[in-house]
Steps between C-alpha positions, in 0.01 A plus 500: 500500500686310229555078504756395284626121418817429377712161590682455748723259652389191814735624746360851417936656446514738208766365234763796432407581113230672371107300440237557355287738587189416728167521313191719645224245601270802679439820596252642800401850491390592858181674614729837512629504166145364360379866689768746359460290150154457387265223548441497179804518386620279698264255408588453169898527456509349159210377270635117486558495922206478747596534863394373815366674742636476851285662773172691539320715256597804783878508409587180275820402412568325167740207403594450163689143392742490263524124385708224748809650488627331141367763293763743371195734374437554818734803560397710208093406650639690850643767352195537305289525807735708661512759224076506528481531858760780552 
């Protein structure tokens, strides 16, 4: 699962131009994926990003966070992740 943040307007309407683009705050690798993946692998992603781990040691799931959603890093630190785990 991927959260992204990216402003928006009160009334929630989409204007009729192009924004810009939302920024990834996290990603959550499930207890499936973790299985077909690695553990250990997918444990340690990237040297500088530690996740968290979501459920029990039986099948865990892992959630790895990105910054608050301001950070325009924060795509090429997904597709970093991405390219490790796949």
């Amino acid at each position: 699962m991927l959260a992204t943040l990216r402003t928006g307007r009160r009334d929630l309407t989409v204007p009729s131009h192009f924004e810009a683009l939302p920024v990834p705050v996290s990603f959550t690798l499930g207890p499936d994926v973790v299985r077909q993946t690695g553990l250990a692998h997918a444990e340690s992603p990237a040297a500088h990003l530690a996740p968290t781990r979501l459920s029990p040691a039986a099948s865990p799931a892992f959630h790895y966070t990105f910054g608050d959603g301001t950070r325009s890093e924060a795509w090429a630190e997904l597709q970093q992740v991405t390219r490790k785990l796949i």
